[in-house]
C-alpha positions in Angstrom: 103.9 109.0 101.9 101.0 111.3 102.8 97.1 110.7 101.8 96.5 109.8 97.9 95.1 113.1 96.9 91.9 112.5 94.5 92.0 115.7 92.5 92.6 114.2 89.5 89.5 111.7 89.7 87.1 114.7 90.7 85.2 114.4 87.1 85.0 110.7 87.1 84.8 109.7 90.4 80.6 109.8 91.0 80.0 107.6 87.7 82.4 105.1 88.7 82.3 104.9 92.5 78.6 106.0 93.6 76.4 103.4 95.6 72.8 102.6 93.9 70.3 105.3 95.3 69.2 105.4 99.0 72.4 103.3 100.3 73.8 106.2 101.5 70.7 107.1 103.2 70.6 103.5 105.0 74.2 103.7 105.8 74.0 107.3 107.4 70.6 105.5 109.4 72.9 102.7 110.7 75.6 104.7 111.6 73.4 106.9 113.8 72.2 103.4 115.7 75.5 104.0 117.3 74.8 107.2 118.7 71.3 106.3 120.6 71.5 108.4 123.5 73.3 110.7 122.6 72.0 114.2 122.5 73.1 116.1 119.2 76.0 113.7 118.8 79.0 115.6 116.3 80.3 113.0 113.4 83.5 113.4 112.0 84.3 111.9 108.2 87.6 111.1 107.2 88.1 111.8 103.5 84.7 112.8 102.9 85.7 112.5 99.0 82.4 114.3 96.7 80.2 113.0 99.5 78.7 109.9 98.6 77.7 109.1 101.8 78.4 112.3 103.7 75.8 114.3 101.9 73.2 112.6 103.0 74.0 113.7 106.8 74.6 117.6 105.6 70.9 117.2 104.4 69.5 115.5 107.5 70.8 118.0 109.4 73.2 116.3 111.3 76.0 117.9 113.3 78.6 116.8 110.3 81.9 117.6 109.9 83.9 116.0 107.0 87.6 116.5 105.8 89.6 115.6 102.7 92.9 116.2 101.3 91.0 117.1 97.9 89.8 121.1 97.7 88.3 119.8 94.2 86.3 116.7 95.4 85.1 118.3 98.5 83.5 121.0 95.7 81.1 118.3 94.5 79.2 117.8 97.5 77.6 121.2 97.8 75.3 120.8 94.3 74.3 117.3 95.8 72.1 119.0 98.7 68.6 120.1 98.0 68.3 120.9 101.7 70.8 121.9 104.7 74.5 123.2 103.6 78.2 121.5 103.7 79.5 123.9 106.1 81.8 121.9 108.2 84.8 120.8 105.9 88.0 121.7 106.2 90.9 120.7 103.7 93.6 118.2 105.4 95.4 115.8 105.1 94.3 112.8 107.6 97.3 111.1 107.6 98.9 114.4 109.7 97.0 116.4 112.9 93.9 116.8 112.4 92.9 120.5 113.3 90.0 119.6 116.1 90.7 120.2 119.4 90.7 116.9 122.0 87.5 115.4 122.9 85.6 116.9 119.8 83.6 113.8 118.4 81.2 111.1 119.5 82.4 109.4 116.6 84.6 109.2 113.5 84.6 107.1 110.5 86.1 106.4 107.6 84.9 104.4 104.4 87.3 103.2 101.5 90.3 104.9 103.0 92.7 102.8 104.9 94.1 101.2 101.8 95.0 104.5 100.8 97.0 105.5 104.2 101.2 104.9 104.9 100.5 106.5 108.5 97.0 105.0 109.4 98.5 104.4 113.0 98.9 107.8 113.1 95.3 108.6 111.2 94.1 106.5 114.5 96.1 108.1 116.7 94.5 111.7 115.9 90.3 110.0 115.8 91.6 108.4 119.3 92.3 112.4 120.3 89.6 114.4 119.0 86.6 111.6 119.7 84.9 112.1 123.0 85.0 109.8 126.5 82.8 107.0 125.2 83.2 108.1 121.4 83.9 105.4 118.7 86.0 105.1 115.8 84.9 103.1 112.7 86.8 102.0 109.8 85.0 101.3 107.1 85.5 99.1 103.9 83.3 97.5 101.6 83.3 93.6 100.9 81.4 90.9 99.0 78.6 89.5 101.7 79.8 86.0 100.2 83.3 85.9 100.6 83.3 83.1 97.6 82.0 85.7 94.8 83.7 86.7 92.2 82.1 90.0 90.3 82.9 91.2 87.2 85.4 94.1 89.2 86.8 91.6 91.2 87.9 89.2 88.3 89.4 91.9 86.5 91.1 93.6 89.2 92.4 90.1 89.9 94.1 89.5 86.6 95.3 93.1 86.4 97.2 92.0 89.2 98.2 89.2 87.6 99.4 91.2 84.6 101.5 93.7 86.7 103.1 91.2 88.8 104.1 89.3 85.3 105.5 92.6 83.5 107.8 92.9 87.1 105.7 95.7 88.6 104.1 94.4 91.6 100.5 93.1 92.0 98.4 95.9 93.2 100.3 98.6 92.4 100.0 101.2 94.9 98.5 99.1 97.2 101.3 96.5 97.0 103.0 96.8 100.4 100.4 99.2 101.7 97.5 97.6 102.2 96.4 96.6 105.8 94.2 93.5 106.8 91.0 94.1 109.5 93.9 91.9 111.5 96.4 94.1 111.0 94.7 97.4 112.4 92.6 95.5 115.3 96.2 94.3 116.4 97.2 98.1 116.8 93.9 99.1 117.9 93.7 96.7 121.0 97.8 97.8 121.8 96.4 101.4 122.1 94.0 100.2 124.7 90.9 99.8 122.5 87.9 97.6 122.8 87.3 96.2 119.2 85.2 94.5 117.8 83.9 94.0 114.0 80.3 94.6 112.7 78.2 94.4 109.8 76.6 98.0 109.1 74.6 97.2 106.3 74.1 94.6 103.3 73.5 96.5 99.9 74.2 95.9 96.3 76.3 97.7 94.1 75.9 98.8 90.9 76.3 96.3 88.0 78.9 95.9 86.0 80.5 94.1 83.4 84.3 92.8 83.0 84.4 95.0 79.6 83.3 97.7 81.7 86.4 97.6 84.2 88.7 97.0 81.8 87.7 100.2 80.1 88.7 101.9 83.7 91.6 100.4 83.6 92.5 101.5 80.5 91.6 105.0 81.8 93.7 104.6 85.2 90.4 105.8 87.2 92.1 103.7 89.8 94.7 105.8 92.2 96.8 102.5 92.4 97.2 102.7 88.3 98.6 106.6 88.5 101.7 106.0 89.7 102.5 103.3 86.5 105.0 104.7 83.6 102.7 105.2 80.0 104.7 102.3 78.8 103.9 99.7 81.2 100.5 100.7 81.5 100.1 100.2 77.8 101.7 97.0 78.0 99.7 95.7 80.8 96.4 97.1 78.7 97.3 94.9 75.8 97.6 91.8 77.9 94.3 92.6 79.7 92.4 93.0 76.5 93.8 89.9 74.9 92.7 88.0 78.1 89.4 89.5 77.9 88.8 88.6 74.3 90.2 84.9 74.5 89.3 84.0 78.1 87.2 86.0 79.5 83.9 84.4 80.2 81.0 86.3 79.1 83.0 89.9 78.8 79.8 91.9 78.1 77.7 90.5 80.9 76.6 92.9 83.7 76.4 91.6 87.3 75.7 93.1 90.8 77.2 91.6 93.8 75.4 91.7 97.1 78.3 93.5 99.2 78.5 94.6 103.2 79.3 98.2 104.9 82.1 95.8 107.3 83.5 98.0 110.3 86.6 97.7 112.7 84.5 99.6 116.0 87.1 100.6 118.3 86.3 102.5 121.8 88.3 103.8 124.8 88.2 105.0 128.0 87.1 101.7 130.2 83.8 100.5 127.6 82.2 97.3 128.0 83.3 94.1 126.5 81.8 92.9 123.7 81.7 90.0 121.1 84.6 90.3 118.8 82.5 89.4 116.1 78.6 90.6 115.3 77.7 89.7 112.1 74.1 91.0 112.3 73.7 93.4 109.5 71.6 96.7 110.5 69.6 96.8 107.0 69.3 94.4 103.7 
């Protein structure tokens, strides 16, 4: 299985998967923390998507380079800059050789991704070629700053789960089987030779929304791990998720925003100092 290709989400996938405004802007601060010292330092993306968060370094004027399987998401980021131009993307798929030469990056990153990869040993193996001596790899995902919470998205995507794994499909649907844990991936990463540890980029907090509201995506199959379900079972598994949310669902209609947490794997080569496994200290609020 290669990289889920997004061109089918390109109209959608701003409304339903944008951060509130000037997140990006703090994350793309953070991320350059990394890089003090480092004269001009070149960035790599993996699967820059529509550029939520890439834009903002095409506009600063960073040294930016972003790739993604998707020609048609890749299309969205241009109309986003007022200033600077998204001159560096190239159309691959990150799951297969990159085409960089060796040593080409003081870092790479990747947000929301991973659960999307087959081959990510592979996808680690090609940022372990092209980043510099020194350079450092970051995988990125996205995760409720209390690990207790349960918001709106995360209830629902919970018993959609639920529902699937009832009607004999699998919980998770395309990320059944696929997914990798932070445990997973720092297990490789250290067999490779890596230093790793994991940080806290940056609190934030999303967007609100209600559980009416993700049903409705559901119902849409914005989600890439509801596109590979037959038009029966999805129906099937609608009717069941609406019934829930009319009978059980508390407050359906209620809109909530979670406080959430840019969480990185940092991995780094080539002899670096040790360092804490964990640092929980975020690098904004």
């Amino acid at each position: 299985m290669t990289t889920v290709n997004y061109d089918r989400a390109v109209a959608y996938y701003d409304e339903t998967r944008a951060f509130r405004p000037g997140v990006a802007e703090q994350y793309r601060l953070a991320l350059l923390s990394y890089l003090t010292g480092r004269d001009n330092p070149r960035i790599l993306e993996l699967a820059i998507g529509t550029g939520l968060i890439g834009a903002t370094f095409f506009a600063g004027g960073d040294r930016y380079v972003g790739v993604d399987i998707s020609r048609g998401m890749m299309g969205r980021i241009a109309p986003k800059l007022k200033n600077g131009k998204a001159t560096d993307l190239a159309q691959v798929d990150i799951a297969r050789r990159l085409p960089f030469a060796d040593d080409s990056f003081d870092l790479v990153h990747a947000l929301r991704v991973f659960h999307l990869l087959d081959d990510w040993q592979r996808c680690i193996q090609e940022a372990r070629r092209v980043l510099k001596s020194f350079g450092r790899l970051l995988i990125v995902r996205v995760a409720p700053l209390d690990s207790d919470a349960q918001p709106p998205w995360a209830v629902v995507h919970g018993k959609w789960d639920e529902i699937l794994a009832n009607l004999g499909a699998g919980a998770g649907g395309i990320r059944h089987g696929i997914f990798r844990t932070d445990e997973m991936m720092m297990a490789y990463l250290r067999s490779t030779g890596a230093r790793v540890q994991i940080v806290d980029l940056l609190h934030y907090t999303e967007r609100a929304v209600s559980p009416r509201m993700m049903v409705e995506r559901r119902r849409h199959k914005i989600f890439s791990s509801d596109w590979h379900l037959p038009a029966d079972l999805h129906a099937r598994a609608i009717h069941h998720l609406v019934r829930w949310l009319e009978a059980d669902c508390a407050a359906p209609d209620e809109t909530r925003a979670q406080a959430m947490v840019f969480r990185a794997i940092v991995a780094r080569w080539n002899g670096q100092r040790e360092e804490s496994e964990r640092d929980q200290r975020p690098a904004g609020t």
